[in-house]
N, C-alpha and C positions, 0 to 999 in steps of 0.2 A: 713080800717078794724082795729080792735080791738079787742083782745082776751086775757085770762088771764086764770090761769088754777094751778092746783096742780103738782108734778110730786115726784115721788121713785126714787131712785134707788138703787144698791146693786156693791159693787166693788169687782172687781174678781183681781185686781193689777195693781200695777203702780209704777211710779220712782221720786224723785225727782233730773234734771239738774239744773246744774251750778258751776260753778267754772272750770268744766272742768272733775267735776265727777255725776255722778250716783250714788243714792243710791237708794236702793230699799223701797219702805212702807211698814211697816208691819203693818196689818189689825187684829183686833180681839178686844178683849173685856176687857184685862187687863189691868192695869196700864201706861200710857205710850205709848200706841199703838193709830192707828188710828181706829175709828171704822166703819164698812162694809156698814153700813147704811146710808142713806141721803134721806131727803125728804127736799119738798121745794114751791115754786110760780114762774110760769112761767106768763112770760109780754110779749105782742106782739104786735108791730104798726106796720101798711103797708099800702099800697094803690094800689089798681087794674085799672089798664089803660085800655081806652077802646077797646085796640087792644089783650086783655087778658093777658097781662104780667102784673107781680105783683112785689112788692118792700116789702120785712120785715125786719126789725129788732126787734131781739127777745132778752128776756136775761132771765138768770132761776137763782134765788134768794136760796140758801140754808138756811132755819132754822135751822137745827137742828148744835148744837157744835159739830164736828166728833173728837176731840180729848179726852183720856180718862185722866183727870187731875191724876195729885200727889197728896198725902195729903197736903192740905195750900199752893197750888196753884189754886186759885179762879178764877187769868184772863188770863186763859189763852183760846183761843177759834180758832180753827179753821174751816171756815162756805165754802162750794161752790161758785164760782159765774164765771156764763157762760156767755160771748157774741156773737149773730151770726147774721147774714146778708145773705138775700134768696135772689134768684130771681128765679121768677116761668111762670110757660105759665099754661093753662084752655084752655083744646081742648072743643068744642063746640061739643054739641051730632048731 
């Protein structure tokens, strides 16, 4: 199987770890912040055995820049990107 598909979404919070600290993001529309918004391309390859289990791997592509640049900073770009791995069962009616 093969699917492919658009997806939104909207962040209600989050942290970035490492080093041994937390820091919190902050979300909004000014200068300098991240923004709430993200949309994107979702990709899916699997394959269904014939005993109804199923095998995916999927992964969801961020377009859109979520970071709100400085003045005369051009490259700066922060984008999404998710990888996952299912495994499923298909009850028979």
């Amino acid at each position: 199987m093969l699917g492919f598909g658009p997806y939104a979404a909207y962040a209600l919070g989050g942290k970035i770890k490492g080093g041994g600290t937390d820091i919190d993001i902050e979300f909004g529309n000014e200068i300098g912040e991240t923004k709430p918004f993200d949309a994107g391309a979702n990709l899916l390859a699997g394959y269904e055995f014939s005993n109804n289990l199923s095998f995916q791997l999927n992964a969801g592509l961020g377009l859109i820049n979520m970071y709100n640049r400085q003045d005369g900073d051009s490259k700066s770009s922060v984008k999404n990107t998710g990888f996952g791995v299912s495994l499923g069962y298909r009850f028979k009616k």
